[in-house]
C-alpha positions in Angstrom: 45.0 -2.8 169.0 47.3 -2.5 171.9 45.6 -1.4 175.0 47.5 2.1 175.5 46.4 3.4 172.0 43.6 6.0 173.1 43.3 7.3 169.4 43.3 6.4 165.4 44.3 9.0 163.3 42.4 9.8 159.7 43.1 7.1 157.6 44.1 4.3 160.2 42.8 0.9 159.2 43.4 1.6 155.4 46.1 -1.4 155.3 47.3 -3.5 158.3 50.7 -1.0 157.7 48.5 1.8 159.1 47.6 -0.3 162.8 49.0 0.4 165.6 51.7 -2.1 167.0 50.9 -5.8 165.9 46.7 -4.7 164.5 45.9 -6.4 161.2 42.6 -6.6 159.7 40.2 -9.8 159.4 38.0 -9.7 156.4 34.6 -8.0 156.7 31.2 -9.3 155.9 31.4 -8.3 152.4 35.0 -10.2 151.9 37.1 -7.6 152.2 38.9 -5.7 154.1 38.1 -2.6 155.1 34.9 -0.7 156.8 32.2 -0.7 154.0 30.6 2.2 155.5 26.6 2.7 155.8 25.2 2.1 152.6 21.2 0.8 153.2 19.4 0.9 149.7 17.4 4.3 148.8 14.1 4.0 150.6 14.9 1.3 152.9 13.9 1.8 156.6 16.9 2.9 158.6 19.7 0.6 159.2 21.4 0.0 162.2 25.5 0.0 162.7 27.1 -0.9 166.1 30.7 0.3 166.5 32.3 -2.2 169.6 35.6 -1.7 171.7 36.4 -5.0 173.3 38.9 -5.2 176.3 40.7 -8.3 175.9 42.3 -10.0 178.5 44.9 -12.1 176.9 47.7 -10.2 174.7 46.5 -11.8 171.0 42.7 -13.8 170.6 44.5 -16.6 168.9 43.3 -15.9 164.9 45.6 -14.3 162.6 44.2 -12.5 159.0 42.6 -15.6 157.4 40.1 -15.7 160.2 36.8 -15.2 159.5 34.1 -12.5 161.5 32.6 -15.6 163.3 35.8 -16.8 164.3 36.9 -13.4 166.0 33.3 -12.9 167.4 33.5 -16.5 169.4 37.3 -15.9 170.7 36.3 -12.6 171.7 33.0 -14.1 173.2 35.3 -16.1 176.0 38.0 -13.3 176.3 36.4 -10.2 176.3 36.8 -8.5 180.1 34.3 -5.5 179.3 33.4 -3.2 175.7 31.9 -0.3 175.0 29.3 0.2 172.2 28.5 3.5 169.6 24.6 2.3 168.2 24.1 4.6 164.9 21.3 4.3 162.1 21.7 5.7 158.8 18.9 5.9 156.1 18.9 7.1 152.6 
C-alpha cells in the first residue's frame, strides 16, 4: 500500500481492484485470499490475532501474488524500517 494512504475504506481488500495504487493480495494461511476473520472453535481458550503495519524502505518487496506468507514475511524481514502492531484475542 503506498506510503501516503492514511486510511481503507469499508470493503478495501475485497479484490486487488479495491487497493490502493499498485496493492494486490498474497494468499492467506488458509489458501486464499482474503482476511479469514477470528474464528477459534467454541470452547477453545482465546486466540490471539496480530494486525502489523510495516514501513518499507524500498518501493515494491520483490514478490508479486503467487508469493506465499513466508516469502513476504522474509523480504519484509530485511526491508522493513519500523511497524506498528494492533494484539487482539477473540474467544467463542
Amino acid at each position: 500500500i503506498p506510503a501516503d494512504v492514511t486510511e481503507l475504506p469499508t470493503g478495501a481488500g475485497a479484490s486487488d481492484e479495491t487497493l490502493p495504487g499498485s496493492a494486490f493480495h498474497v494468499r492467506n494461511d488458509g489458501g486464499g485470499l482474503s482476511f479469514m476473520g477470528a474464528a477459534p472453535p467454541e470452547g477453545d481458550q482465546p486466540h490471539r490475532y496480530f494486525f502489523v503495519v510495516h514501513a518499507v524502505g524500498e518501493e515494491t518487496l520483490g514478490v508479486d501474488g503467487s508469493a506465499s506468507p513466508a516469502v513476504v514475511g522474509f523480504n519484509l524481514a530485511f526491508k522493513t524500517l519500523g511497524r506498528a502492531i494492533i494484539h487482539g484475542t477473540w474467544q467463542a
